[in-house]
Every structure is written in C-alpha cells, then in structure tokens.
C-alpha positions in Angstrom: -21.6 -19.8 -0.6 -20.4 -16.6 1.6 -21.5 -18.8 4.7 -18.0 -20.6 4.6 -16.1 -17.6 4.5 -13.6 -16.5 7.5 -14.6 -14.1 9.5 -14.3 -10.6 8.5 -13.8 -11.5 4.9 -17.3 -10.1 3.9 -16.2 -6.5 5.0 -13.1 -6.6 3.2 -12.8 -4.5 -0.1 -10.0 -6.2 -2.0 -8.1 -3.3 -3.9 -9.3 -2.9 -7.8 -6.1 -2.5 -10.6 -6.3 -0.9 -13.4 -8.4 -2.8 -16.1 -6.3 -5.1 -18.1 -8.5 -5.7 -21.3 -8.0 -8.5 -23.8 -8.5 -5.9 -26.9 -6.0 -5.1 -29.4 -4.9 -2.0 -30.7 -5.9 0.2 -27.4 -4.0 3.0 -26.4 -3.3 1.7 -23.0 -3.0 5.3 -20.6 -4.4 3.4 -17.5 -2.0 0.9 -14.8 1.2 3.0 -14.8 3.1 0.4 -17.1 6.6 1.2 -18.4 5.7 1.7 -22.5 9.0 0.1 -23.4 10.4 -3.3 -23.3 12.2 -4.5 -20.5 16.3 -4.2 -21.3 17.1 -6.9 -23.4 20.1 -8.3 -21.1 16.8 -9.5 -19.2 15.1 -11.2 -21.7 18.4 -12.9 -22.2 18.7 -14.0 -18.8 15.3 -15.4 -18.6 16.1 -17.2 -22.0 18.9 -18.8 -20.5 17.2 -19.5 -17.2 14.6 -21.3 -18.7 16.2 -24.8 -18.8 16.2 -28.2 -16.6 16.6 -26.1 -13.6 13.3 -25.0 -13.4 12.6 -28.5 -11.8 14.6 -27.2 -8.4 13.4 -24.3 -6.5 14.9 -21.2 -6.2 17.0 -19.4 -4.1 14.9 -18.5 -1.3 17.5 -15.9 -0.2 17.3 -14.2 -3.6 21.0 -13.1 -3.2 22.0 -12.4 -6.4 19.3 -9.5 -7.0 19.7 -8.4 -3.2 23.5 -7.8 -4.1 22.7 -6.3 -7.8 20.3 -3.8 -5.6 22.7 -3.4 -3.2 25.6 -2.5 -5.1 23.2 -0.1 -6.8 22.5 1.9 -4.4 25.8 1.6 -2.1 24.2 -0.1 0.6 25.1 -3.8 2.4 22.9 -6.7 0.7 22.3 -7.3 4.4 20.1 -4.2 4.2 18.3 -5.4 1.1 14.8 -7.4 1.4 13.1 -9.1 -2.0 9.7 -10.3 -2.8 6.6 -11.2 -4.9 6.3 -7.5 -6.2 6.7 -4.5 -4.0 2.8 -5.2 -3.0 4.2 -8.4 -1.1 6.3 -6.2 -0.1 4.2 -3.9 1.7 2.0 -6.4 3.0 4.7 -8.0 4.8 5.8 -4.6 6.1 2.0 -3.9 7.1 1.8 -6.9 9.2 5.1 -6.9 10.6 6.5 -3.5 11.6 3.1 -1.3 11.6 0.7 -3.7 13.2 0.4 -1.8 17.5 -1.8 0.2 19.8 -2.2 3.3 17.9 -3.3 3.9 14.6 -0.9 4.6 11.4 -0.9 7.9 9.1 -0.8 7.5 5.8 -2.5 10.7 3.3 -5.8 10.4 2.3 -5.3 10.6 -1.1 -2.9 7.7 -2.3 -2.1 4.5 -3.1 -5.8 2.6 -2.2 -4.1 -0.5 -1.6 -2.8 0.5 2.0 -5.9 0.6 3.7 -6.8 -3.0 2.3 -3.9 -3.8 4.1 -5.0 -2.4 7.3 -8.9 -3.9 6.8 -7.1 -7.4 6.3 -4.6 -7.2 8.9 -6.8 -5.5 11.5 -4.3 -2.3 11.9 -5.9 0.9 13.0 -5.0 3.9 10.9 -6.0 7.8 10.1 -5.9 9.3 7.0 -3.8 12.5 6.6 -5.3 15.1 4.5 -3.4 16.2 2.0 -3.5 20.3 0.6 -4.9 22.0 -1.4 -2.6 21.2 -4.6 -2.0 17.2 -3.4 1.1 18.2 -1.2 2.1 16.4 2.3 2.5 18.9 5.4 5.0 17.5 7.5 3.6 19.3 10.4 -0.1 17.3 10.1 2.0 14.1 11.3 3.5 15.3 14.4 1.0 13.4 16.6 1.6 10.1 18.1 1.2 7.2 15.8 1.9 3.5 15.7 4.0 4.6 11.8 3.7 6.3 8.7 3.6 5.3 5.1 4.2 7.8 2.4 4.1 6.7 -1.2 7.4 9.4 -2.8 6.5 10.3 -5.5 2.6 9.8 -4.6 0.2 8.3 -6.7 -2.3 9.2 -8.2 -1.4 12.8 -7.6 2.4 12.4 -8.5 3.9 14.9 -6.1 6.8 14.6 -3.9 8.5 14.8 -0.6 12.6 15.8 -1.1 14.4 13.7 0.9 15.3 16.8 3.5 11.8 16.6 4.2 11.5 12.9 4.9 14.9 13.3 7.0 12.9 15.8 9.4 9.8 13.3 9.7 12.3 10.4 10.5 13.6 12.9 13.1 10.3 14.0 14.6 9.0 10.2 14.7 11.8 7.9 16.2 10.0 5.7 17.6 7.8 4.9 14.7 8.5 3.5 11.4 8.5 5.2 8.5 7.9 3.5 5.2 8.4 5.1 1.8 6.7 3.8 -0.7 9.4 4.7 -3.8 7.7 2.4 -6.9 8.2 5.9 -9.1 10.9 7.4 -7.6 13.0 7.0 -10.9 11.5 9.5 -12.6 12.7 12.2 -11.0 12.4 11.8 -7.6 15.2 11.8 -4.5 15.5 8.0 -3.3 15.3 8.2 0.8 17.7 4.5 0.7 20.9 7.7 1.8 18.6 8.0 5.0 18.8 4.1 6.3 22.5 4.4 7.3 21.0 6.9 10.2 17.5 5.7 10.5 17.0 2.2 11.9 13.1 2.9 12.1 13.1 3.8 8.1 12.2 1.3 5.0 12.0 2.1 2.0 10.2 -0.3 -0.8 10.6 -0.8 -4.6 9.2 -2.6 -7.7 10.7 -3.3 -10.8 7.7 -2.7 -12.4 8.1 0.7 -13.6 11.2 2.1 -14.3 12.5 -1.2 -15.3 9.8 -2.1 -17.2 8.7 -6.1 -15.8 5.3 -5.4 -14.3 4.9 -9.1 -15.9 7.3 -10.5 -13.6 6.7 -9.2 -9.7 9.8 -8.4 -8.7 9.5 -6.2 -5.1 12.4 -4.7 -3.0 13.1 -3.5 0.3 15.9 -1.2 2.3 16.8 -1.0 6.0 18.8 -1.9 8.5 18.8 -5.5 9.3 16.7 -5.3 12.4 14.0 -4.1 10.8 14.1 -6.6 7.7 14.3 -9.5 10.5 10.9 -8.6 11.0 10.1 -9.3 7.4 12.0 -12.2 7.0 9.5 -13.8 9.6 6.7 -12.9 8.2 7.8 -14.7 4.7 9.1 -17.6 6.0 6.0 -17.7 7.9 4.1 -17.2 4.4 5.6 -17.9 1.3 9.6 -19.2 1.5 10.2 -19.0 -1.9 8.7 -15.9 -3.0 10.8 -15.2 -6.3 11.1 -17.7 -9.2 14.1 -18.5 -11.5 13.1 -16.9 -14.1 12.5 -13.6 -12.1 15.9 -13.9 -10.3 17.5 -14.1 -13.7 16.1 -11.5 -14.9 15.6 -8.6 -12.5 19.1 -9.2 -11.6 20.0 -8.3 -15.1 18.1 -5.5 -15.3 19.1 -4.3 -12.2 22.6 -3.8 -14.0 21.7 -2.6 -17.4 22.3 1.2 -16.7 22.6 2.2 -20.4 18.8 0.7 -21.1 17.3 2.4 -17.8 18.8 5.8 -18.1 17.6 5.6 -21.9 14.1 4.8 -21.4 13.8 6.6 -18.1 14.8 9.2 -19.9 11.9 8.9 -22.9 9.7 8.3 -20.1 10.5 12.0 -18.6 10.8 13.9 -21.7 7.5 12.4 -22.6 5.3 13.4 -19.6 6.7 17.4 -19.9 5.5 17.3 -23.1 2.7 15.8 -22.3 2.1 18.3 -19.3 2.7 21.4 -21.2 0.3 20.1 -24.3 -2.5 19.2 -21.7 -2.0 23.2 -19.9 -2.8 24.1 -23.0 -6.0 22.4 -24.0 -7.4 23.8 -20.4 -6.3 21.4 -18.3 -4.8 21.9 -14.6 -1.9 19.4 -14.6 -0.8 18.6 -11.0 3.4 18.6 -11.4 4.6 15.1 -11.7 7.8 13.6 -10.6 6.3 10.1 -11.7 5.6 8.0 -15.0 1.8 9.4 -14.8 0.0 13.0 -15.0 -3.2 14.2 -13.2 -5.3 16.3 -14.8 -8.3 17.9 -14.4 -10.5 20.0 -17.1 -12.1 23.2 -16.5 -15.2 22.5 -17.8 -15.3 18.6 -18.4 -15.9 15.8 -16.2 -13.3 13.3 -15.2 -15.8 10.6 -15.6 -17.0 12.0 -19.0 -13.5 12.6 -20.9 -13.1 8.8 -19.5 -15.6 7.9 -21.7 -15.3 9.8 -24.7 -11.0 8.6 -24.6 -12.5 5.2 -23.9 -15.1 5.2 -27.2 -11.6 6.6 -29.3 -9.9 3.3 -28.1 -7.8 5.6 -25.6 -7.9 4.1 -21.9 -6.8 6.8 -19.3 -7.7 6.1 -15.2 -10.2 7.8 -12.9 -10.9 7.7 -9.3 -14.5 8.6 -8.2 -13.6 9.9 -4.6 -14.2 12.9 -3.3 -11.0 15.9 -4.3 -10.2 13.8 -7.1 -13.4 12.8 -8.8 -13.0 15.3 -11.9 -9.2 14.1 -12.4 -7.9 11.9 -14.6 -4.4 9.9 -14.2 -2.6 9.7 -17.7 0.2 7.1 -17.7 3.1 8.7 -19.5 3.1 5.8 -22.9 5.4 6.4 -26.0 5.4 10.1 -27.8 3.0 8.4 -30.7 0.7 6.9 -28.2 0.6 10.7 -26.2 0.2 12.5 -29.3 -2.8 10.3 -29.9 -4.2 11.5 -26.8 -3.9 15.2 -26.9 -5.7 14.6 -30.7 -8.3 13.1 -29.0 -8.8 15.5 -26.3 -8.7 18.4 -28.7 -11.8 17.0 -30.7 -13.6 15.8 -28.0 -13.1 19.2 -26.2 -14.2 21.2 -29.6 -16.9 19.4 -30.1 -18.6 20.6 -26.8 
C-alpha cells in the first residue's frame, strides 16, 4: 500500500521510544520517566479542570503556563513558547529557525530524534563527534553552519556543557542559532534561559516530562527573545492552533508552581543516581558522570546487548543503543532506591554467574 505514500516518506526512519510494555510488575529502567508521581497540586488541577468546559477549546495562547514558566525563571512570558511536548517543540524549531543553505551541527552521539527531524524536513546537517569520554569540544563547531543543537545535559551519555561554555559558542556563532535542548537540565545541570537576555539567536527548550514528572501529559516549553519565537508561532498556527489541552494547562501550570514537591523529588532523583553510580563502579562498570535522571554504563567484560537480556529475563528493563561508541553501554534510568537496589542485585548475580 506503500504506492500511495508521499514522496520521501519511504526513506524516512521515524525515531523508536523506549518500549512501553503492557506487563505488570517490571522494573521499568528504560524511557527516562520521573519514578514519582506528579505533585499532587496537579492532579488537583486536572480534577477540577475536568468539567463542562472540556466542550470549549483551550486557550491557544497557553498564557497561564507561559507566565507560571516565566515567573520561574525571571524572564517576560513574551519570551516563553508552549507546546505538544518539548518534541513539538523541536520540530517547530527545526523547521522554522534551522531550515538554510548550510548544514546544522548537532554531536553524533545524542538525542536520535534530531536527525528525523532533519530527514523529514529536508535540513542538511553534520554530526559533530564527540570525545573520547562523551564530552562536546567547543572548538569542533567553529566552522560555518546554518545552527547548532546541543541536548545540556546530553542524552544518552548524560554529560554537560556549563553555561560559560554555551556563552562562548553563542559568541563564536552570532549569526546562527543555537538551540539547547534542556529536558534534564534539573538534575543538576546550569539552565542557559540567563543567556537569552544577550542572545537573540539562542532558544532553549523544555518538557515537563521529567523533572516534573507528566510524561503522560506532553507538556513542551520554549525560551527566547520574541523574534525568534515569532518564527514558531508561525509554524503552529500553520500546524496545530491549539496544541495544549485543558486538562494539560491546568495542570502543568500547577506544577510549574509546586516548588516544595519538585525540589523533593528532584532531590530523590539525584541522591538516587550517585548511589546508583558509585554501586555500579563497583561491580566493574565504567559509569560515564551524569548530570541527568539516567546513568551510562558499560561493563568490562559483558556486553551491552547481553546484560540487556539477562536484566530483561529478571523482569528488569534497562535501554541499549546498538551504534557504533556506544554499543556495549547501557542507559539506566535513575527509578526509586528499591527499584535501583533491585538492579545492582541483579547485576551482581548475573555478573557471578559468568
């Protein structure tokens, strides 16, 4: 039935999540998902959002979560985009402020939905090779470029830029944009929203999906001047005009403003993955550091694609990437203590058992 497909289409690989699996009673390790319920001033919003309303549609402006985002970070909701989930997000960014002549940088190990992007959108781009131990070097991207997109912290490695070094890029590339892709930056990372007060050419993107734990319910964000979210702005109302529902609105806004549940679970969430790290060092593992809710690992004398198996036949689902640098790494998403002490059991009988 391919034969009525658009052109193109057929060369398109569409990106692949992490496998959602209708099992109970798995220790789910694998899509990067926040192992605590949202704050429960959201759950009440949506509660109370879900009434006769629901037949009108919603505020296509989103400007009550633009403003709770805003205040957040001490910038003008005029500098604040929202969307379907920060993958709408970037997709509108993609097609409307990195789409010229030359090609876009982006590493070569990262987030494998960006080149999708590119693919569907007919950009050009280069991949950037990152070092030895997963790090960006500034210097590889001082060549001409039609932008740059840097995931901070970077997944699936974890590592990070500080925000002194995106400065200097920003500097080094003013007639590009730069767009940081900050969906962990909560974990320990420095946010580079400071930088868009100097930087008209910078945007920086956000999900809710993480740190604020409503992967279930899309909620995307966006900082920069106003010039450059003009161009975004076009490209949703040329798309999708209403991109956030009620019930989203309702309650990303209140989570947006729950500071005492975030810095609580955030904080779990961190205290977790050094444990984690320091427990996985000492079964033999080489843990790359982590400023993220995730750890990758490699063993020194087991397969990636084999420890994915043995965790898999122990109920225990962890990620792994079969590309070349990272095929014998695995990325661990940081769950509850219990659910991470269940792992490292795991991984010390399968590892004694060789």
């Amino acid at each position: 039935m391919d034969k009525y497909w658009s052109t193109g289409i057929r060369d398109i690989r569409p990106y692949v999540p992490g496998e959602q699996p209708a099992v109970a009673g798995l220790v789910k390790l694998n899509t990067n998902e926040n192992p605590y319920p949202p704050s429960p001033a959201a759950l009440e919003a949506i509660r109370q959002a879900t009434n006769a309303d629901l037949r009108l549609y919603p505020d296509p402006d989103s400007t009550r979560l633009r403003e709770a985002f805003a205040q957040l970070h001490r910038i003008a909701p005029e500098c604040v985009f929202a969307g379907n989930g920060s993958d709408e997000v970037l997709a509108h960014a993609f097609l409307g402020l990195l789409k010229h002549d030359r090609p876009i940088l982006f590493p070569d190990i990262t987030y494998s939905f960006y080149p999708v992007y590119c693919r569907l959108y007919g950009i050009e781009f280069e991949t950037v090779p990152l070092d030895a131990r997963f790090g960006v070097r500034l210097d590889d991207y001082a060549r001409p470029n039609g932008g740059i997109v840097l995931p901070n912290p970077n997944a699936p490695t974890g590592r990070t830029l500080p925000r002194a070094d995106v400065r200097r890029l920003l500097e080094a590339n003013p007639h590009s944009v730069v767009l940081v892709d900050e969906a962990y930056v909560d974990f320990g990372a420095e946010s580079a929203i400071p930088l868009i007060r100097d930087f008209p050419n910078l945007l920086v993107t956000h999900t809710l999906s993480k740190s604020r734990s409503l992967a279930g319910l899309r909620v995307g964000l966006a900082a920069g001047q106003p010039g450059l979210l003009q161009a975004l702005e076009r490209v949703k109302g040329s798309f999708n005009s209403y991109p956030l529902d009620r019930l989203a609105l309702a309650g990303a806004t209140a989570a947006l403003q729950d500071h005492a549940h975030f810095e609580r679970t955030r904080g779990e969430v961190i205290a977790t993955r050094e444990w984690l790290a320091a427990e996985l060092a000492r079964l033999g593992f080489d843990v790359v550091p982590s400023q993220a809710n995730f750890l990758f690992a490699a063993h020194a004398s087991r397969a990636g694609a084999d420890l994915l198996r043995l965790l898999r036949e122990r109920r225990i689902l962890v990620r792994h990437f079969a590309a070349p640098r990272i095929d014998p790494y695995l990325r661990i998403t940081i769950g509850t203590r219990a659910q991470c002490e269940l792992l490292v059991s795991a991984l010390q009988d399968i590892l004694h058992a060789c």
